[in-house]
VEXLUM-867108 format. One record per residue: x, z, y of N, C-alpha, C in turn; residue in three letters. Coordinates in steps of 0.02 Angstrom, whole numbers, padded with zeros to 5 digits, always signed. Layout:
XZYXZYXZYAla
...
// end
This chain:
+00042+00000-00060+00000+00000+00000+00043+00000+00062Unk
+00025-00038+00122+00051-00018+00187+00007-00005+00235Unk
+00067+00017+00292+00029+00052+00348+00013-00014+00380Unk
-00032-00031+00388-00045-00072+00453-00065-00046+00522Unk
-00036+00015+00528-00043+00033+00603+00027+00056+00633Unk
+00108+00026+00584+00143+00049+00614+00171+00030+00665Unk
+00181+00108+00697+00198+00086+00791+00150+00106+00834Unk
+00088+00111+00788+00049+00124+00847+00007+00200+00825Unk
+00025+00229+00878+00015+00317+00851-00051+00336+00881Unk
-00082+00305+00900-00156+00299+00928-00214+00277+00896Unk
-00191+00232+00860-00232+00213+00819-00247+00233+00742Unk
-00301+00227+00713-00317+00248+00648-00263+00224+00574Unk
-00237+00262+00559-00189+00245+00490-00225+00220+00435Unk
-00217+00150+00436-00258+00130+00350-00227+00117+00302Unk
-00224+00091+00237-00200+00078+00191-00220+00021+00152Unk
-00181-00047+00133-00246-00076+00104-00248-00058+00026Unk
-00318-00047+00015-00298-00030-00052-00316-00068-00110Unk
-00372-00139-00091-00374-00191-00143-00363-00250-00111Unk
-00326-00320-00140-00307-00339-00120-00359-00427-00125Unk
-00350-00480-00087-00409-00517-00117-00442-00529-00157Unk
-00376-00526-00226-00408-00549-00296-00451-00491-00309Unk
-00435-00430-00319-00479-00375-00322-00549-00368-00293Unk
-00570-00397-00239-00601-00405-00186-00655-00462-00224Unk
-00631-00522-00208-00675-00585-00251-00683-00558-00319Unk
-00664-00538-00371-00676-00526-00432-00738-00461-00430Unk
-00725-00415-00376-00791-00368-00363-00852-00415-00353Unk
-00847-00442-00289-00903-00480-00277-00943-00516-00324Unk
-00891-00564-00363-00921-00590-00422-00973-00541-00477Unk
-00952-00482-00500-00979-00435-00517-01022-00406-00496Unk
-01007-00393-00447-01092-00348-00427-01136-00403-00411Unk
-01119-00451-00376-01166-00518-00361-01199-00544-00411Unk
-01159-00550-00439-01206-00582-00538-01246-00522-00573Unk
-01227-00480-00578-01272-00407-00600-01328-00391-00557Unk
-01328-00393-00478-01361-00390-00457-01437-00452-00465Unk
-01398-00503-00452-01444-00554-00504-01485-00558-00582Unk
-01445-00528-00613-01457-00518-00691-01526-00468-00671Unk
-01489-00427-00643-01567-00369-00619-01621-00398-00633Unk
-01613-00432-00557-01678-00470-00530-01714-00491-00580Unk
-01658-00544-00618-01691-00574-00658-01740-00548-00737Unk
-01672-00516-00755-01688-00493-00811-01737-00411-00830Unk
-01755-00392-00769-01792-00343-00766-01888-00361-00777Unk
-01894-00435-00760-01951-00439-00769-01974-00462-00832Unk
-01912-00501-00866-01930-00522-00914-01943-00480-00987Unk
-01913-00412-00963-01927-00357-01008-01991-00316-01000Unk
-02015-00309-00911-02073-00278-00915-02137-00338-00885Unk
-02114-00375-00934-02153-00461-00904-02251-00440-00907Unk
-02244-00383-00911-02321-00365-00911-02342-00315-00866Unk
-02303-00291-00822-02303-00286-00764-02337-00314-00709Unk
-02382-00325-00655-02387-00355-00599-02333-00372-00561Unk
-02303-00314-00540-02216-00344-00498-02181-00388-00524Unk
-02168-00382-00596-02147-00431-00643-02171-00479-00634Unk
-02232-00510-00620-02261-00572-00621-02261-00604-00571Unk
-02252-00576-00500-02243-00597-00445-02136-00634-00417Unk
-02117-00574-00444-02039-00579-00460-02047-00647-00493Unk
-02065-00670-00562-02054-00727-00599-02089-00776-00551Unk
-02141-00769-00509-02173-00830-00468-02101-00828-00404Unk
-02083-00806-00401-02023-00820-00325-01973-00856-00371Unk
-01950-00854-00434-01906-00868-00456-01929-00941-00497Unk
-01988-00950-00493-02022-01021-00523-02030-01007-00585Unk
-02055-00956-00587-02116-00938-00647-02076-00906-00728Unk
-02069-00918-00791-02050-00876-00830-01979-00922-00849Unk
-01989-00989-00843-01921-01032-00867-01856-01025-00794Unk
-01904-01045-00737-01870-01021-00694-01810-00946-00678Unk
-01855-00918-00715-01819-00828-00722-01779-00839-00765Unk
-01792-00851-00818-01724-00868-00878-01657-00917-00845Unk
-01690-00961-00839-01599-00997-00796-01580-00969-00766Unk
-01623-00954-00711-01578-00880-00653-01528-00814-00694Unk
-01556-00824-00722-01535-00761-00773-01476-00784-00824Unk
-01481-00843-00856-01420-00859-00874-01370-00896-00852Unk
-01373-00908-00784-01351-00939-00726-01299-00871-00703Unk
-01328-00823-00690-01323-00757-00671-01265-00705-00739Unk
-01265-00722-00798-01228-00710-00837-01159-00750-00835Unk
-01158-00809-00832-01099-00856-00837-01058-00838-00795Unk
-01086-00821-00718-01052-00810-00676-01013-00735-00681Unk
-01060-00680-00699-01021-00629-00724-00980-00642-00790Unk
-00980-00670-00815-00921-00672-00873-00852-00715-00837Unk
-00856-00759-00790-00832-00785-00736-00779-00742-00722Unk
-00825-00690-00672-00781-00651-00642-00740-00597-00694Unk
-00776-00567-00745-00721-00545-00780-00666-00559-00807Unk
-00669-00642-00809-00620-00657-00844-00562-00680-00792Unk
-00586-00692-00719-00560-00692-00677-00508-00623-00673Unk
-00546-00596-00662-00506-00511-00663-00456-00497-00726Unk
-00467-00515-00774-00428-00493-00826-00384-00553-00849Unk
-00376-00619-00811-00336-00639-00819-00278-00660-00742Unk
-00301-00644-00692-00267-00612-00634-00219-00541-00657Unk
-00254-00470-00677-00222-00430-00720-00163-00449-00755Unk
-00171-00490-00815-00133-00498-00837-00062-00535-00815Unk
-00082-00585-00761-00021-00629-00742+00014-00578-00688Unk
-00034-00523-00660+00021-00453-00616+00057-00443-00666Unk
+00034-00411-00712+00067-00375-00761+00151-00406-00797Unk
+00110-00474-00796+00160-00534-00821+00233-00518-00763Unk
+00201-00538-00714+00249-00514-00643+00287-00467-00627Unk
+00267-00390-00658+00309-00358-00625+00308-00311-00687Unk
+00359-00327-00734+00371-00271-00791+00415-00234-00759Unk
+00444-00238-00712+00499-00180-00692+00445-00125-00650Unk
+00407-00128-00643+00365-00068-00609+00279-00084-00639Unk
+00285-00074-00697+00204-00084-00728+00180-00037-00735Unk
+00121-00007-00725+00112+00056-00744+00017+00041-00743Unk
-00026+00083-00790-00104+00056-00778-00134+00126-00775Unk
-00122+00134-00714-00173+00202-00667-00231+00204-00668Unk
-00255+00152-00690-00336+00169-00728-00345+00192-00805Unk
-00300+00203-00834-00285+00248-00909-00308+00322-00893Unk
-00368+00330-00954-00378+00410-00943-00322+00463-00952Unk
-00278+00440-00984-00220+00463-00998-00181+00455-00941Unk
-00163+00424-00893-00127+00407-00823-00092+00486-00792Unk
-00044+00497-00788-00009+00541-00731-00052+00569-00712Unk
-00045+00661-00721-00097+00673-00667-00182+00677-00667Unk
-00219+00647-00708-00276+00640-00710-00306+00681-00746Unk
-00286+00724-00800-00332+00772-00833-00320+00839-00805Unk
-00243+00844-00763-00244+00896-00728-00293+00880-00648Unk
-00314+00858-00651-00344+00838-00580-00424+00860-00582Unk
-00437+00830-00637-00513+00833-00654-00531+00903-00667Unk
-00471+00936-00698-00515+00995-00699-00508+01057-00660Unk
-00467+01009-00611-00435+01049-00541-00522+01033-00499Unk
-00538+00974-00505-00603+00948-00472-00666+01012-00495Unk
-00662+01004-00568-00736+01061-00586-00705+01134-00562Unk
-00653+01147-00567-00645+01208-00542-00662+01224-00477Unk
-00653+01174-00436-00665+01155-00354-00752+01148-00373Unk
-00769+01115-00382-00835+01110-00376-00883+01145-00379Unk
-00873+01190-00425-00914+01243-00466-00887+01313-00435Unk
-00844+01301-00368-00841+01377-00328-00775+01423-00369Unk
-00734+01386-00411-00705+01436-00458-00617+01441-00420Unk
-00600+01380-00357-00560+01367-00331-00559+01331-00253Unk
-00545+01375-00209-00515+01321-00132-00499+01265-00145Unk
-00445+01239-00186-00379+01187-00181-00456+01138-00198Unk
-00438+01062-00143-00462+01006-00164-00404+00967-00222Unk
-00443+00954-00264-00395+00908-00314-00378+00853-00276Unk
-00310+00830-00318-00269+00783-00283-00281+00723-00344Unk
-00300+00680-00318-00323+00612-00400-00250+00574-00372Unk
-00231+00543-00409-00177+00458-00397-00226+00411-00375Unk
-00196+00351-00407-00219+00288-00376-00308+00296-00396Unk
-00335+00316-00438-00412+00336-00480-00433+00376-00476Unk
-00493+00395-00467-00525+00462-00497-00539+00434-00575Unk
-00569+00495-00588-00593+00521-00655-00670+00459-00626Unk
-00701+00466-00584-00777+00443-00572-00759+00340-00563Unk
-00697+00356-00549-00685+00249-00537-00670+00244-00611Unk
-00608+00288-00638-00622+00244-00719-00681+00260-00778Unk
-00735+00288-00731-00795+00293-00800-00835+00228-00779Unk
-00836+00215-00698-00845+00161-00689-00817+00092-00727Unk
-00762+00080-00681-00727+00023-00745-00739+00020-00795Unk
-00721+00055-00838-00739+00052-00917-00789+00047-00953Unk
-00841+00075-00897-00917+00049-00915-00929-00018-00908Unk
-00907-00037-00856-00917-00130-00863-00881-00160-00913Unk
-00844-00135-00954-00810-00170-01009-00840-00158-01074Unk
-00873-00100-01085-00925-00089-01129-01000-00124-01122Unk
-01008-00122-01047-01074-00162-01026-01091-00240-01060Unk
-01011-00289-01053-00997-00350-01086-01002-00336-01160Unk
-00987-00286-01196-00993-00304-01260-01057-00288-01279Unk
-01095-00237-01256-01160-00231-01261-01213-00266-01231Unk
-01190-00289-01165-01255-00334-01150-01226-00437-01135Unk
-01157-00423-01117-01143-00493-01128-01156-00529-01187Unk
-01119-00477-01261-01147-00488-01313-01198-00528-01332Unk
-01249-00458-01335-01310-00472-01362-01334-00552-01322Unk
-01312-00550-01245-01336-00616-01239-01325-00677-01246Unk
-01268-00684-01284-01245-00760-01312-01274-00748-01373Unk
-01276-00702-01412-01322-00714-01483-01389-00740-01478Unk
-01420-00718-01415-01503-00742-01404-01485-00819-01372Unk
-01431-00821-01337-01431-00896-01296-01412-00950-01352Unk
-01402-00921-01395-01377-00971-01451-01417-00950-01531Unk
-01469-00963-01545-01492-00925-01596-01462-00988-01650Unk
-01443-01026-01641-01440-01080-01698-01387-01045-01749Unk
-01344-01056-01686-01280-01001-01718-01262-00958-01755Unk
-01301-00902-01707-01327-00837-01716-01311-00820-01802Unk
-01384-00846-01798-01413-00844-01876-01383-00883-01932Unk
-01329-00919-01909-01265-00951-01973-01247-00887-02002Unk
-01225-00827-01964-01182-00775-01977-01191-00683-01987Unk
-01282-00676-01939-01308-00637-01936-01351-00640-01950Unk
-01372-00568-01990-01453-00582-02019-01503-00553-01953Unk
-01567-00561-01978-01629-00547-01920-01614-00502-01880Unk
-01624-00423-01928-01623-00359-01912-01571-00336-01882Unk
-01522-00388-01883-01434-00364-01832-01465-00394-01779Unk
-01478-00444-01747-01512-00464-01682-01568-00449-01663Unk
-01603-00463-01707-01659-00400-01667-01632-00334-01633Unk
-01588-00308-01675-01562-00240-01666-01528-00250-01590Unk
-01489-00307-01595-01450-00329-01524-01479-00337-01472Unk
-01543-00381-01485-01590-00394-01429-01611-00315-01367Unk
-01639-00287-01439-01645-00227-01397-01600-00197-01348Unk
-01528-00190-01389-01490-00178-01349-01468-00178-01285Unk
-01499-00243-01268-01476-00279-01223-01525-00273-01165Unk
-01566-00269-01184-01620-00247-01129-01646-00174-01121Unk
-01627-00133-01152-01620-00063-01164-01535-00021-01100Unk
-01481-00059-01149-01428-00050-01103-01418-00072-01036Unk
-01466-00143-01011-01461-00166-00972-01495-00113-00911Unk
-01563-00066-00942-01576-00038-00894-01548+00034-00872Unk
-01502+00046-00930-01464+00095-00920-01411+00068-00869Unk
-01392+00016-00865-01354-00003-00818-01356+00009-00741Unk
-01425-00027-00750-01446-00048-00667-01457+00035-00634Unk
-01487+00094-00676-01493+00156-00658-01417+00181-00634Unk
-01378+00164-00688-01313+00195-00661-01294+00168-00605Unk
-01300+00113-00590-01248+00059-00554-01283+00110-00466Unk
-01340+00084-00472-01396+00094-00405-01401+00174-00403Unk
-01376+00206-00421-01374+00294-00423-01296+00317-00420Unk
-01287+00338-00468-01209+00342-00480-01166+00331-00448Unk
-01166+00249-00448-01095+00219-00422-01115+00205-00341Unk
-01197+00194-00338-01187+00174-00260-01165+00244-00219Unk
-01209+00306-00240-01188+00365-00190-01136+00372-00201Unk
-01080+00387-00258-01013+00377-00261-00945+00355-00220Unk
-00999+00293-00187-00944+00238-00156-00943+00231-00100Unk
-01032+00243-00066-01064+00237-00002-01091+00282+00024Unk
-01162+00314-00024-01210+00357+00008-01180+00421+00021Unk
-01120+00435+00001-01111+00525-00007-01080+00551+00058Unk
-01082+00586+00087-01098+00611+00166-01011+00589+00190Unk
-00987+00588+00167-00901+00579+00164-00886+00493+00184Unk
-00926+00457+00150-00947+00379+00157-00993+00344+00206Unk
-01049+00402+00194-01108+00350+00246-01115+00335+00297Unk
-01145+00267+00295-01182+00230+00259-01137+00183+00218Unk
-01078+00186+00219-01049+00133+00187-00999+00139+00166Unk
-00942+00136+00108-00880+00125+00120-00856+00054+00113Unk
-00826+00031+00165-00809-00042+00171-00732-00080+00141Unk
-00707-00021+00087-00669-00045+00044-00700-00117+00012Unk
-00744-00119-00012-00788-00178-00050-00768-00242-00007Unk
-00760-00241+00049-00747-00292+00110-00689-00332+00124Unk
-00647-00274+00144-00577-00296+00185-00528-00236+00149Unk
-00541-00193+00085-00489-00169+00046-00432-00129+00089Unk
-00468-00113+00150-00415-00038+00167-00477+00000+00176Unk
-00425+00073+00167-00467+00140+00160-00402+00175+00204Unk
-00425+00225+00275-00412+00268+00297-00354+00301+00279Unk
-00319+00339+00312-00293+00388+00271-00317+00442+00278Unk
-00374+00470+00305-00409+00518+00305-00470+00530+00236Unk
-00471+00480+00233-00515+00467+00157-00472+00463+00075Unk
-00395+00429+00106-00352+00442+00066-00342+00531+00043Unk
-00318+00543+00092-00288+00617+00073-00356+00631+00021Unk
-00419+00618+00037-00460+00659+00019-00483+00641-00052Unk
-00478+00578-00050-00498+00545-00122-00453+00546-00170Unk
-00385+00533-00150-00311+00501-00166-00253+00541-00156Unk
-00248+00598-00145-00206+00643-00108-00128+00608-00144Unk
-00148+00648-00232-00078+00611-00251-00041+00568-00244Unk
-00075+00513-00237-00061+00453-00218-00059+00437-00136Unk
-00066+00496-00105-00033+00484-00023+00022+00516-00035Unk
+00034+00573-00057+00100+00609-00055+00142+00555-00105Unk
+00126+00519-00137+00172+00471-00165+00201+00418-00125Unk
+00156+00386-00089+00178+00331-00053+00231+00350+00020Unk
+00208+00426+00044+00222+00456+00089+00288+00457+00086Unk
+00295+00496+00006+00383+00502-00009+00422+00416-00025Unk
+00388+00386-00029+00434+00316-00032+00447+00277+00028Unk
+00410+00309+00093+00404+00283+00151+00456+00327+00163Unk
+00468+00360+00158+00507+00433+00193+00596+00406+00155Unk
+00586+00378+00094+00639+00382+00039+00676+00316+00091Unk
+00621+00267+00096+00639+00198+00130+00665+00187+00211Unk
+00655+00231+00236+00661+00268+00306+00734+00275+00311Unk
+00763+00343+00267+00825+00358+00257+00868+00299+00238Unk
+00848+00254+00203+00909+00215+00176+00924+00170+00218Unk
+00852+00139+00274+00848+00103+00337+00906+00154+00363Unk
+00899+00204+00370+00935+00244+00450+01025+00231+00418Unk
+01027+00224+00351+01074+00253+00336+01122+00181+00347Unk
+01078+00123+00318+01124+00075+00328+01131+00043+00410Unk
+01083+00061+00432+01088+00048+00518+01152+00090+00541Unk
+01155+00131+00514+01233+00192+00536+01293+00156+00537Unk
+01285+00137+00472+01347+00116+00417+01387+00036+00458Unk
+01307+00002+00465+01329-00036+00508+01352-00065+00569Unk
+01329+00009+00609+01359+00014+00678+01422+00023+00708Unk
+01449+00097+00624+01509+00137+00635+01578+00064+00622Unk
+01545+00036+00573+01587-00028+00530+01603-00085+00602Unk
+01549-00102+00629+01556-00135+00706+01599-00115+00754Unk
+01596-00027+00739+01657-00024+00791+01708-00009+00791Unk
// end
């Protein structure tokens, strides 16, 4: 991360903390899910009134299905966008790889339960998270479970020809459900959970505009990220010294 306010001691200290690709690969995601919603919410409670009005804006019940699998492609799109961006970083920089979204990651199980201790009145100290909380990788990882459970199930229904070369009834049926069952476990989490999480919670609102332009404060840092300010802090500080040192070196050598 950098400062983009250095020099200027007046102004607000940000950080950026996602970078385009991160940025477009979100959008793609919530944009297509958010769609899938739309879509796929009526076709489960298609006996609904709202449901029936939803499918008339969208051009009726065939209309809703293309939207809807229009709306899938594009989320599988973006994941694969993301995970193969991922990979070519990764490809890039084996001399400093490290995946700070691991529940296992530096730091993170002592953090979390530095958090319930904090939470539950049992401790002052705000926990200090790294680059993640505990609440971004239940996130993440839920969208990777989300694809096998509801991306899944929906290429088995988009393709029954297939399907049924390899699977019997009662496994897709079984899937079907799945899929529209998990799907609404989704949309609850996504629109509860993750939005007050990110936006609604008094610390955020109305917005946090990471989703946008991928800097965050450093006032929101310390608070979200601490570890990970006192980390970057000490490499700014580490990088400082070796600036001062060779500016010395090169002055004394000049004269």
């Amino acid at each position: 991360m950098a400062d983009f306010n250095e020099g200027s001691p007046h102004k607000e200290v940000v950080y950026q903390r996602w970078n385009i690709h991160h940025r477009v690969s979100h959008f793609g995601v919530y944009s297509s899910f958010t769609l899938c919603a739309l879509t796929g919410l009526p076709i489960k409670f298609h006996y609904k009134a709202w449901a029936v009005a939803v499918a008339k804006f969208f051009g009726g019940a065939d209309g809703l299905l293309q939207w809807h699998l229009f709306a899938g492609m594009v989320l599988f799109a973006a994941c694969i966008y993301h995970l193969g961006y991922s990979v070519l970083w990764a490809l890039n920089n084996k001399d400093r790889l490290t995946i700070p979204m691991l529940p296992w990651a530096k730091g993170t199980w002592t953090a979390v339960k530095q958090y319930f201790r904090y939470q539950l009145g049992f401790s002052d100290e705000h926990p200090k998270f790294g680059r993640y909380q505990w609440k971004e990788m239940f996130d993440y990882w839920a969208v990777f479970w989300g694809m096998i459970m509801i991306g899944g199930s929906g290429l088995l229904m988009w393709f029954p020809e297939f399907t049924f070369q390899f699977f019997p009834k009662w496994f897709v049926d079984a899937y079907r459900w799945a899929h529209s069952d998990e799907a609404v476990l989704a949309v609850i989490f996504i629109f509860t959970w993750h939005f007050y999480n990110v936006h609604f919670q008094p610390d955020f609102f109305p917005m946090s505009w990471v989703w946008w332009n991928g800097k965050i404060s450093e006032e929101v840092m310390e608070l979200e990220h601490g570890l990970e300010l006192e980390m970057i802090k000490e490499q700014e500080s580490e990088a400082e010294k070796r600036n001062s040192f060779t500016s010395n070196k090169g002055f004394h050598s000049s004269g």
